[in-house]
C-alpha positions as CSV (number, residue, x, y, z in Angstrom):
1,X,84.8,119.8,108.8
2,X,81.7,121.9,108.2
3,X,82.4,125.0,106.0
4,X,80.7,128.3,104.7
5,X,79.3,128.2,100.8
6,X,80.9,131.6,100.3
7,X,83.6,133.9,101.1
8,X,83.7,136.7,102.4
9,X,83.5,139.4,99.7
10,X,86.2,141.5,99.1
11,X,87.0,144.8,96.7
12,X,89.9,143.9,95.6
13,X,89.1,140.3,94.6
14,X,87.9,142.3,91.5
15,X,90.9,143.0,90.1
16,X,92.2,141.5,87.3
17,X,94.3,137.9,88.2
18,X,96.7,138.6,85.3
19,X,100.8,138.8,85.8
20,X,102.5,137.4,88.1
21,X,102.2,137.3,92.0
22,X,105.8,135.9,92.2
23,X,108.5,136.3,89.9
24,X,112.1,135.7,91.1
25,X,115.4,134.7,89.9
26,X,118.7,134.6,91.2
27,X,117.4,133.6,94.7
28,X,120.7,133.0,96.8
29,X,121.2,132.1,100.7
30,X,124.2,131.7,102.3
31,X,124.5,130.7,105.9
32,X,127.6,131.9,107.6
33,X,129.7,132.5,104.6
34,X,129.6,128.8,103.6
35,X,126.2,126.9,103.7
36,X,124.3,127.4,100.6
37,X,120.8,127.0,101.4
38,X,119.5,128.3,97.8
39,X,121.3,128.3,94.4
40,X,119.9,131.1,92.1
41,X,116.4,130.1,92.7
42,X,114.2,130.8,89.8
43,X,110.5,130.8,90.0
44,X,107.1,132.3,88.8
45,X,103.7,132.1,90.2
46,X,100.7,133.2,88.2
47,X,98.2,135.6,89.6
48,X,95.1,133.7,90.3
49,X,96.5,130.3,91.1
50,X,97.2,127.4,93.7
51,X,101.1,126.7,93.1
52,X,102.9,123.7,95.1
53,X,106.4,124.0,96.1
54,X,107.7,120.6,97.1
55,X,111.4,119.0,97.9
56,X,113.0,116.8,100.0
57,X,114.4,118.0,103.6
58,X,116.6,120.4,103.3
59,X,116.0,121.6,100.1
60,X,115.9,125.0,100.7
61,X,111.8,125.1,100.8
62,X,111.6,127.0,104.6
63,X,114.2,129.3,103.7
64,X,112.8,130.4,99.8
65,X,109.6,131.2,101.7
66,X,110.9,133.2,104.9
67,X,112.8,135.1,102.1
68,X,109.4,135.6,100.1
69,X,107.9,137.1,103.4
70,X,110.9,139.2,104.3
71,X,111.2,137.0,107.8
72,X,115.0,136.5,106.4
73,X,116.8,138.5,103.7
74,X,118.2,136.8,100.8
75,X,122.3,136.6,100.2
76,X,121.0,137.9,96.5
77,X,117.6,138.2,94.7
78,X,116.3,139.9,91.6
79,X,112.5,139.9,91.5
80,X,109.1,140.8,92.7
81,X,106.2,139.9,95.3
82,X,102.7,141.8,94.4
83,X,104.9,143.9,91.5
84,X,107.2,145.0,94.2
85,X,111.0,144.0,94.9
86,X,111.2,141.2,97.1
87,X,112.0,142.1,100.6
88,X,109.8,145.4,100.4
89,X,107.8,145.6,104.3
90,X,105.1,147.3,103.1
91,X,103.7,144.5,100.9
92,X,103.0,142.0,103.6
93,X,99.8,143.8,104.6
94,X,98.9,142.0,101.1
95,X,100.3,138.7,101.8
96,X,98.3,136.0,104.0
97,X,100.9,133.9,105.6
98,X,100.3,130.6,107.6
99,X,103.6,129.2,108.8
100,X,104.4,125.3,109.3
101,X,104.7,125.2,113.3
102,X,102.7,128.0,114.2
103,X,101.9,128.4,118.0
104,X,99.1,130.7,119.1
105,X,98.8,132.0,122.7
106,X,96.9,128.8,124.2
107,X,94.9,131.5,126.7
108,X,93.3,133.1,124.0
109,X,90.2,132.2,122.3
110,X,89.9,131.4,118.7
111,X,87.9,134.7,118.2
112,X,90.6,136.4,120.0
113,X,93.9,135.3,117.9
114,X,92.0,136.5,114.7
115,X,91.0,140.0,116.6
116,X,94.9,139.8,117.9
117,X,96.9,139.0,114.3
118,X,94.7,141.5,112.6
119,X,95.4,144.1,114.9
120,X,98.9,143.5,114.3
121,X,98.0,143.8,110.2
122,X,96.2,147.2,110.3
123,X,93.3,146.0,109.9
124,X,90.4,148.2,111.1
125,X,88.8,147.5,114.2
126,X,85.6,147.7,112.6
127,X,86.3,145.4,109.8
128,X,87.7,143.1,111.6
129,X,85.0,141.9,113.9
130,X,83.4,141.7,110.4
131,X,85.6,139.6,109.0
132,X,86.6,137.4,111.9
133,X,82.1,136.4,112.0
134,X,82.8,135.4,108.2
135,X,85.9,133.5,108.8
136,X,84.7,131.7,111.9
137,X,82.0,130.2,109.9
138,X,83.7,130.0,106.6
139,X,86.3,127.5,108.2
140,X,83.9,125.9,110.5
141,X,85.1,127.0,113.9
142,X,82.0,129.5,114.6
143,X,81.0,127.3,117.4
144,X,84.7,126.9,118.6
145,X,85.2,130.6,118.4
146,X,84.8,131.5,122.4
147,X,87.2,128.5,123.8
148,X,91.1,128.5,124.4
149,X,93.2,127.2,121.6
150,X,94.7,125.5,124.6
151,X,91.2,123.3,124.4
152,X,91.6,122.9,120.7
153,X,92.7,120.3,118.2
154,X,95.3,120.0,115.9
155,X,93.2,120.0,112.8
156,X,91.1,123.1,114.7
157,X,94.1,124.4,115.5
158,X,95.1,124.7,111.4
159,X,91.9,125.8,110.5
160,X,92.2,128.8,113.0
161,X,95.4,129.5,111.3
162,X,94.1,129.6,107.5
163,X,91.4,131.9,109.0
164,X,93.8,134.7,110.6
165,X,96.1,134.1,107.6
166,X,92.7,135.7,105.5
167,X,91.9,138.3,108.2
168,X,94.0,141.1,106.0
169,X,92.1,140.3,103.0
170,X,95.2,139.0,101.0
171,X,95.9,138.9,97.4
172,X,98.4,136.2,98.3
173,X,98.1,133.4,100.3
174,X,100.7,131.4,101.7
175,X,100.1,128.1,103.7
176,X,103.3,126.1,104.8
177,X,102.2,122.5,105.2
178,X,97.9,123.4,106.0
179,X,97.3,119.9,106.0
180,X,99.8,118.2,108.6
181,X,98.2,116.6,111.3
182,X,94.4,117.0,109.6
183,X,92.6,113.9,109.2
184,X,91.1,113.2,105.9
185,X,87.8,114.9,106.6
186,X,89.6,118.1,107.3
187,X,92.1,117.8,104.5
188,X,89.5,117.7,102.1
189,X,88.0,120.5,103.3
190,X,91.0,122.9,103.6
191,X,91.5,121.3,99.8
192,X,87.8,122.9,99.3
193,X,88.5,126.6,100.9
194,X,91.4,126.8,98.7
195,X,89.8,126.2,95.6
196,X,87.6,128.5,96.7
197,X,90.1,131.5,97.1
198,X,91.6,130.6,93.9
199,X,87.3,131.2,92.5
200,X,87.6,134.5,93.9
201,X,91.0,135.8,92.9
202,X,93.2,135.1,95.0
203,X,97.0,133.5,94.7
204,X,97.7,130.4,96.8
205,X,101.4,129.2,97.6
206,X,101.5,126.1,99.1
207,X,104.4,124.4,100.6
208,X,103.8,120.6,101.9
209,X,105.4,117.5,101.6
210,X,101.5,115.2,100.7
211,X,102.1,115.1,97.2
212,X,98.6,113.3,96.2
213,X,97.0,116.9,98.3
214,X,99.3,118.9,96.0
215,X,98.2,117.1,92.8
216,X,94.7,117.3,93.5
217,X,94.5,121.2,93.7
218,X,97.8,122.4,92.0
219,X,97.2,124.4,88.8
220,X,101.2,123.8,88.6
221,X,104.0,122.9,90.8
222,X,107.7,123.4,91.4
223,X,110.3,121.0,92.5
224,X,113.5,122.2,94.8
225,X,116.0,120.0,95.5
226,X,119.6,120.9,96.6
227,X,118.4,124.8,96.9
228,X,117.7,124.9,92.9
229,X,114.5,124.8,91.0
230,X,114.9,121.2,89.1
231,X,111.2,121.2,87.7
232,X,108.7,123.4,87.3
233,X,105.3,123.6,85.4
234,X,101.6,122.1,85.2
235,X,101.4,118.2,86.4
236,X,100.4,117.2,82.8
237,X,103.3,118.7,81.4
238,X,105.8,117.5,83.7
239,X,104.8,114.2,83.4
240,X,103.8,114.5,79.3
241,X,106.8,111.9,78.5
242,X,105.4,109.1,80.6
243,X,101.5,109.2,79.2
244,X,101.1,106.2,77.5
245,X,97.7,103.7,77.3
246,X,97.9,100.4,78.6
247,X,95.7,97.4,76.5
248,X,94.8,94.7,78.1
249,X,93.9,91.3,76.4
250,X,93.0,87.9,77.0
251,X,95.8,85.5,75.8
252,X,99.0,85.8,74.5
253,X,100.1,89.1,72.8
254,X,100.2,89.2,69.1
255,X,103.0,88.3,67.4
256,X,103.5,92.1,66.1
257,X,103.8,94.0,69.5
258,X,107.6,94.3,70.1
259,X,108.3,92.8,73.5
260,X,109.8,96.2,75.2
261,X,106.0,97.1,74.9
262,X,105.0,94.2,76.7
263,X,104.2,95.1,80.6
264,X,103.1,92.8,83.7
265,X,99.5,92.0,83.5
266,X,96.6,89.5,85.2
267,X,96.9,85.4,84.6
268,X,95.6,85.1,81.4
269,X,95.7,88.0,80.0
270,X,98.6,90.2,77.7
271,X,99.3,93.7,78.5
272,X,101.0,96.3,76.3
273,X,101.9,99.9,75.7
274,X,101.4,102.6,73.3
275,X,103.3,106.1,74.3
276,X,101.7,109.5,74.0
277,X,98.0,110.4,75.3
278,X,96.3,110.9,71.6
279,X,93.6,108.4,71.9
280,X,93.1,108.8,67.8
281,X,97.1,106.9,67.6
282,X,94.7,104.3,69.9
283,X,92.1,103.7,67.3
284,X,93.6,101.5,64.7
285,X,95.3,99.2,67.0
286,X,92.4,98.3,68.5
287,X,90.3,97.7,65.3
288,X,93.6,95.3,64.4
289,X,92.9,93.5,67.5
290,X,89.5,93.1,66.6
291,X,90.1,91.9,63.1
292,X,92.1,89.4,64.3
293,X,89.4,88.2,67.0
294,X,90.9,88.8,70.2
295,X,89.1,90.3,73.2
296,X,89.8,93.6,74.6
297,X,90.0,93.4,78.6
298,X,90.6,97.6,79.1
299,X,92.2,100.4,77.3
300,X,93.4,102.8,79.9
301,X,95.4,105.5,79.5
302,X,97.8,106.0,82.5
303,X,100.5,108.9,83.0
304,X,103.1,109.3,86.0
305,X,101.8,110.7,89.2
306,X,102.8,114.2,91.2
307,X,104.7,111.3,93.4
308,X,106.9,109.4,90.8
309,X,107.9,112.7,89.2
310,X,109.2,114.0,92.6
311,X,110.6,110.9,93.1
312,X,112.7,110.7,89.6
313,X,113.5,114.7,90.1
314,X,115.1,113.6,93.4
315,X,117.1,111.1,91.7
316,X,115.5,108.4,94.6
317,X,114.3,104.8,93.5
318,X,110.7,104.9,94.0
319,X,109.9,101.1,94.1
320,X,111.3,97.7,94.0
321,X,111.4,97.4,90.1
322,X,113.2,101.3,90.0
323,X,109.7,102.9,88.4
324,X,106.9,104.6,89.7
325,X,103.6,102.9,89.5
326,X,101.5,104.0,86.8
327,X,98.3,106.1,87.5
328,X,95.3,106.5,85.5
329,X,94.7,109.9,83.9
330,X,92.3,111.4,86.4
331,X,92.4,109.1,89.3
332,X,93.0,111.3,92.5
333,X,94.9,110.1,96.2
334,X,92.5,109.0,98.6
C-alpha cells in the first residue's frame, strides 16, 4: 500500500485537541418495546485520540455507533458529539464516517465516489477537486482513481472509503471495521494514516473486532458486552493487575520461591513470577540469585494482551489452561 508523507492541511486541524469529542451516558435502545440493544451506555472519547470500541456480536457496537451518527435515534441519551447533543444533524458535516459494509456505485470511478459523497457533504466544488488530488495520493489509489470500483479490490475498495470518509475535513473520524478483508500490507498502512490523523488533530473511533490492530494504535479502548460498557480505559491500565516479570533459571527453583509463583518453563530450566511492573522490586531478587550462584536465563516482564482482557471481560475461557497467554511488554501482533 503506497501512501502520501503528509496530509492534506487543514484550518481547523489548529484548534486545540482538548475536551472531549464524545461524551455520553445513559445511552438506551430498545427494539420494539422489548429488545434492549444498549443498557445506559457510558462512554468518553478524548479530543485528539484513536479510541477502539470492541465486543462480542451482538453487543450493541453497530447500534451505539448509528446512534453516534444520528443514522438511528436512541430510546434515551444524555450527552454530546463535537459539544453538541447527540442526535443534532448539523454536526455530521464534522464527522468522517466509514461504515462496516459499505457499497459504492460499482459504475463510478474512484475519483468520482469522493467528488459524489462530498457533494452530498457541502463541500465546495472547488475544494473538493482539491482535496480528492490529496486523498487519492495520500491513500495510494492516485493511479486507481479513473477505473470503476466495480474493477477494484477489497483492500482498494477500503482505502477508497477512509479517503471519502476525509473529504469533509472532519474533526471526527469514524471507521467501522477499516481493516476487514485488507491483507497485512494494507492493514499496516491504514494503521499508518491513522496515526497520522491522530498527528494532525484529529479524533479517530474505531470499531473492529482484530484486537492485536486495536492494541497497536489505541491510545485507549472500551469494551461492550451485553449493550453495557464493562471496561474502559488505556491498555496498560486495564491490564495493570496482570503485569508481572517472569525469571527464568537454569535448574531447580530455590527453595525460597513459594510454589504458586512457580510457572511452566523450558527442560532444564525454573521459571517464576514477581507481580507488579516496577523493575526496582526486580533488583534484589536477582542479586539473591546471583549470590547464591545460579544462572539467570531472561528477566522479562510480560502483562496481559488487548486479547486476554477482552476475553476475561467476556467472561469466555481463552485457552486450554482457562488463562490468556502472557505477552511481553511491548511486543506487537504480527
Amino acid at each position: 500500500m503506497v501512501i502520501a508523507d503528509e496530509l492534506p492541511s487543514s484550518p481547523r486541524l489548529q484548534a486545540a485537541t482538548v475536551g472531549s469529542a464524545i461524551d455520553v451516558r445513559g445511552v438506551e435502545k430498545v427494539y420494539r418495546g422489548r429488545v434492549r440493544a444498549l443498557q445506559g451506555v457510558a462512554m468518553q472519547v478524548h479530543r485528539g485520540e484513536i479510541f477502539g470500541l470492541l465486543g462480542p456480536n451482538g453487543a450493541g457496537k453497530s447500534t451505539l455507533v448509528k446512534i453516534l451518527t444520528s443514522i438511528i435515534t436512541a430510546t434515551r441519551a444524555e450527552g454530546h458529539v463535537l459539544g453538541m447533543p447527540v442526535g443534532h444533524k448539523p454536526t455530521l458535516a464534522r464527522v468522517g464516517y466509514l461504515p462496516e459494509h459499505h457499497r459504492f456505485p460499482d459504475y463510478l470511478t474512484g475519483g468520482q465516489v469522493l467528488d459524489h459523497y462530498a457533494a452530498l457533504s457541502g463541500v465546495p466544488r472547488a475544494t473538493r477537486r482539491t482535496r480528492r488530488a490529496e486523498l487519492l495520493d495520500l491513500v495510494g489509489m492516485k493511479e486507481a482513481a479513473d477505473k470503476a470500483v466495480r474493477q477494484y479490490s477489497k483492500g482498494m475498495r477500503q482505502r477508497i472509503g477512509i479517503a471519502q470518509a476525509l473529504m469533509n475535513d472532519p474533526d471526527l473520524v469514524i471507521l467501522d471495521e477499516p481493516t476487514d478483508g485488507v491483507d497485512p500490507v494494507g492493514r499496516r498502512g491504514i494503521r499508518w494514516l491513522v496515526q497520522r490523523l491522530k498527528e494532525q488533530g484529529k479524533t479517530v473511533f474505531l470499531n473492529s473486532h482484530l484486537l492485536g490492530e486495536l492494541e497497536l494504535v489505541c491510545d485507549r479502548v472500551a469494551i461492550l458486552v451485553g449493550g453495557r460498557v464493562v471496561r474502559q480505559g488505556t491498555v496498560a491500565d486495564l491490564t495493570r493487575d496482570s503485569c508481572r516479570h517472569e525469571i527464568t533459571l537454569r535448574g531447580g527453583p530455590p527453595s525460597w520461591v513459594a510454589a504458586d509463583r512457580l510457572v511452566p518453563g523450558p527442560e532444564g530450566s525454573a521459571r517464576f513470577t514477581v507481580p507488579g511492573d516496577d523493575p526496582e522490586a526486580v533488583q534484589p531478587l536477582i542479586d539473591r540469585l546471583r549470590t547464591e550462584g545460579r544462572t539467570i536465563v531472561s528477566v522479562v516482564p510480560v502483562r496481559e494482551s488487548l486479547e486476554d482482557l477482552f476475553m476475561r471481560a467476556v467472561g469466555a475461557d481463552p485457552g486450554p489452561s482457562g488463562a490468556g497467554v502472557p505477552r511481553p511488554v511491548g511486543e506487537g501482533s504480527p
